[in-house]
N, C-alpha and C positions, 0 to 999 in steps of 0.2 A: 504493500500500500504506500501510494505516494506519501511522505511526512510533510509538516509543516514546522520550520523553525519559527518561531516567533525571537528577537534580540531586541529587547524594550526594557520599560525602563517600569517599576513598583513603586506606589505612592500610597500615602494614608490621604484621601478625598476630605479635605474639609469643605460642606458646601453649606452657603449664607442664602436664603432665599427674600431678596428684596423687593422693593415695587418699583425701584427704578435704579438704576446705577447712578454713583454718587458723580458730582462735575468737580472737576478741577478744586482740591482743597475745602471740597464739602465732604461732613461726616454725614451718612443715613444711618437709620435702623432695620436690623433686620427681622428678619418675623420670624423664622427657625433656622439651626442647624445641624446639620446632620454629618457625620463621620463614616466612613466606608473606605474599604480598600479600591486602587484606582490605580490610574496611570496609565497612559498609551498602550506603553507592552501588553502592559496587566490587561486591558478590554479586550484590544485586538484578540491576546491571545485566549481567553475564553470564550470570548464569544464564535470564533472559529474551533476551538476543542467542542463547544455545545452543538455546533451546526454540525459536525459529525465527521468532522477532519482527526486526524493522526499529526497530535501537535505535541511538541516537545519545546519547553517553554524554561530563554534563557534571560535570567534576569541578577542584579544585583541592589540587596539587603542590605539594613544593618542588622547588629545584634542588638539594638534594641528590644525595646519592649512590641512599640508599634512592627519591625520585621517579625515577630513569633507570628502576631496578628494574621500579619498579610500573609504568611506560611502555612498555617491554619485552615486559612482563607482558600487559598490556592490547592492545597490537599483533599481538599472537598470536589474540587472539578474536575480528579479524576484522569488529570494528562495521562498523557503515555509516558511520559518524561519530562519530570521539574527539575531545572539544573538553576538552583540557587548560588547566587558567590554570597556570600556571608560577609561582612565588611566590617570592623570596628570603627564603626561612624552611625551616625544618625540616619535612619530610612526617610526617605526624601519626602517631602509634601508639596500637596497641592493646595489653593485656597480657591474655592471658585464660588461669582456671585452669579444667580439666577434671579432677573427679574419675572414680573408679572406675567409676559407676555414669551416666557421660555426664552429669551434669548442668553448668551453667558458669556463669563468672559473666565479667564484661569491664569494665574500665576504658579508656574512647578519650580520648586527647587533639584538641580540636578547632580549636588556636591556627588553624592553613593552613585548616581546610576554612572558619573563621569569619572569616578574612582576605579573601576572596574578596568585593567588593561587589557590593550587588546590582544593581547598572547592569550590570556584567560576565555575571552569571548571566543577565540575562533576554536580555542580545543574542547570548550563544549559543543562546538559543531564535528566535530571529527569524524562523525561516523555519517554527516549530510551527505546522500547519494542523489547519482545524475538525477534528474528532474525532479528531485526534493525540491521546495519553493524555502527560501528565508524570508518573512518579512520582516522590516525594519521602518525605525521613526525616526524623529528628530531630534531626541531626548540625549542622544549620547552623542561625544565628539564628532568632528569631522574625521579625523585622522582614526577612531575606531571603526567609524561607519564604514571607510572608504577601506580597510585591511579585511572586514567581514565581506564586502561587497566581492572583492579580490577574490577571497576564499572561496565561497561558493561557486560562483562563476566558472574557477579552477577546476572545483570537482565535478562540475555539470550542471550545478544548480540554477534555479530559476531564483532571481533579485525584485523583489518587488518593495518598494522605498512608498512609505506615507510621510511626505515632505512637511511634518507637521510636529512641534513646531518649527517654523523654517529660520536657521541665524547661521545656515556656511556661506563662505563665498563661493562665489563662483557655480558651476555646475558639471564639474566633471562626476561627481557622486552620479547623479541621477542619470546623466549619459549611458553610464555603464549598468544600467537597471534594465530590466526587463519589463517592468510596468512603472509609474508614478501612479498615485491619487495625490489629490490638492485640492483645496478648497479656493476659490475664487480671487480669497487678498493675499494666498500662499502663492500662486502660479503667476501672479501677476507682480509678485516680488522676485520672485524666483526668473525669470525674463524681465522682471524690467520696463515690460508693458502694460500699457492699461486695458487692453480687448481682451478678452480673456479666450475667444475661439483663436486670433492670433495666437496668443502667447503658448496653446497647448499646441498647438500646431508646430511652431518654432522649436517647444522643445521634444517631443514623437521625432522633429525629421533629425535632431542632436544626436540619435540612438536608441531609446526604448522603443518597443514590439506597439505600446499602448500607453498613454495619457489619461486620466481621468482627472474630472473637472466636478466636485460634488458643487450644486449648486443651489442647495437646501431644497423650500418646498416644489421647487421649480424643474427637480431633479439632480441629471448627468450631463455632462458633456463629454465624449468619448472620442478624440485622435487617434487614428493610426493609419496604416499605410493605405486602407480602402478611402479613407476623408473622415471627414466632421459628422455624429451626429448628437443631435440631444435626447437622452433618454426621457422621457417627461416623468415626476414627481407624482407621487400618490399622495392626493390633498387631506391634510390630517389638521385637527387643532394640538398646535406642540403646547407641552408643558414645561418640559426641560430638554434643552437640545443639547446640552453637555457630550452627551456620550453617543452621539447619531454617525457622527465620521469614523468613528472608533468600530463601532458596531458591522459601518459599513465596508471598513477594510478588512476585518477580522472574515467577515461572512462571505463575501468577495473571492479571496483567496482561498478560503475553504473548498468555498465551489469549484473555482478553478482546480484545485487538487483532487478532487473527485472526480473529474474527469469533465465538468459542466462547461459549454461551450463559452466562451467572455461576457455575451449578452444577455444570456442565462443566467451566468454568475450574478452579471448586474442587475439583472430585474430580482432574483432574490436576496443582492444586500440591500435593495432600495425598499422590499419590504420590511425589510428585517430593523432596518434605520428607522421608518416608519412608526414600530411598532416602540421603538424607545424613546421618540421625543414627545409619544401621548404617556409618558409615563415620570416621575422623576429622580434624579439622581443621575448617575453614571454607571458603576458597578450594578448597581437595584435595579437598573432599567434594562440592563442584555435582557433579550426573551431568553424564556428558556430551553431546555431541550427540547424537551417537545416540540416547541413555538418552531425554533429555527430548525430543527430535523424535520419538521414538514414543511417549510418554504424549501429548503434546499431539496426535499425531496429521498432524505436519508433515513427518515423515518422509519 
């Protein structure tokens, strides 16, 4: 069975649910908060072990109190393989604010997940065979990103990079990928551009197979070498969109690794997205097995 590496990054989720995001030097209040395990890695790669992928999921911990947490946490969902670094540092956090109207915004710290070197990262991939898929975030160095990128490629693997959040320069990273996803202000940073059919376009003809362009309730936008299209959005009232991109790449690539044609893939992480921003939180809002073994069809 095809595997999936997930190389991301583990966070404790602190979310504040406001009525509006504060402006410039203004304090609000918040109306609840809630704590849950999170982070890039962490979504992606459950939400793709739930949708019925063969995931082996590498991250790095503190030995903290909150790392046992998120250890715990992650024991529960049953990978095929959790390859933990254990770190003596503090396990990294997130603070994210959700307004009324489900939109978010998120601050991560990534002192642990960028502690982690890359000799360590690639030798928990060691055993990635040809057409195994890695995906990867934004969370860790450039210079880790780019030596894991390396790796897999070497041994046959397929690269799929979710450019988020986006701070390398340059773009030889994503070149050498076999897929992007980005969201709209990522792609259009990431080129430079402000069109955003431009921009995916520009970077598809740089060297990936396929571009994606998440473009919330409005959909996909999808580059490759056949042209442009937009997958259109399944119209939902969101409650919290925190964890919708996450969902989307995680379930995405699942499908991909199961054997599901691209467009297939994407009409079931589009519903799979769907179903998490009528819900709140991050981690709380993956569907679940169930949910996503029946969109994907693994059921």
């Amino acid at each position: 069975m095809t595997r999936v590496y997930v190389v991301g990054n583990s966070v404790a989720d602190l979310t504040l649910s406001v009525r509006r995001s504060p402006r410039p030097g203004e304090s609000v209040l918040a109306d609840s908060i809630a704590r849950a395990p999170g982070g890039k890695g962490l979504n992606q790669a459950v939400a793709a072990r739930r949708a019925g992928a063969d995931v082996a999921f590498v991250s790095a911990i503190g030995t903290d109190a909150t790392g046992v947490e998120i250890e715990a946490a992650l024991s529960r969902e049953r990978f095929s393989d959790l390859r933990l670094l254990k770190l003596p540092l503090a396990t990294d956090v997130s603070i994210l604010t959700v307004t009324a109207d489900g939109e978010n915004s998120i601050v991560t710290t990534v002192g642990c997940t960028q502690a982690s070197h890359a000799t360590e990262l690639t030798n928990c991939l060691r055993d990635l065979q040809p057409g195994d898929y890695a995906l990867l975030q934004g969370n860790l160095s450039s210079g880790s990103t780019k030596t894991i990128v390396d790796f897999a490629r070497a041994r046959g693997g397929k690269v799929i990079v979710n450019a988020a959040p986006w701070h390398w320069d340059g773009t030889e990273i994503l070149e050498k990928c076999d897929g992007v996803i980005a969201n709209e202000g990522e792609i259009c940073d990431i080129s430079s551009m402000r069109d955003v059919e431009f921009a995916a376009t520009w970077l598809q003809s740089r060297g990936p197979e396929w571009v994606i362009v998440t473009l919330g309730a409005r959909g996909c936008l999808l580059a490759s070498k056949e042209g442009v299209v937009v997958v259109e959005g399944k119209p939902v009232k969101a409650k919290d969109t925190s964890g919708a991109g996450d969902v989307f790449s995680g379930v995405l690539v699942a499908s991909i690794a199961l054997g599901k044609p691209l467009r297939t893939a994407i009409d079931a992480a589009q519903k799979a997205a769907s179903l998490t921003v009528e819900r709140s939180g991050t981690y709380t809002a993956i569907p679940s097995v169930a949910e996503l073994r029946d969109i994907v069809g693994t059921a």
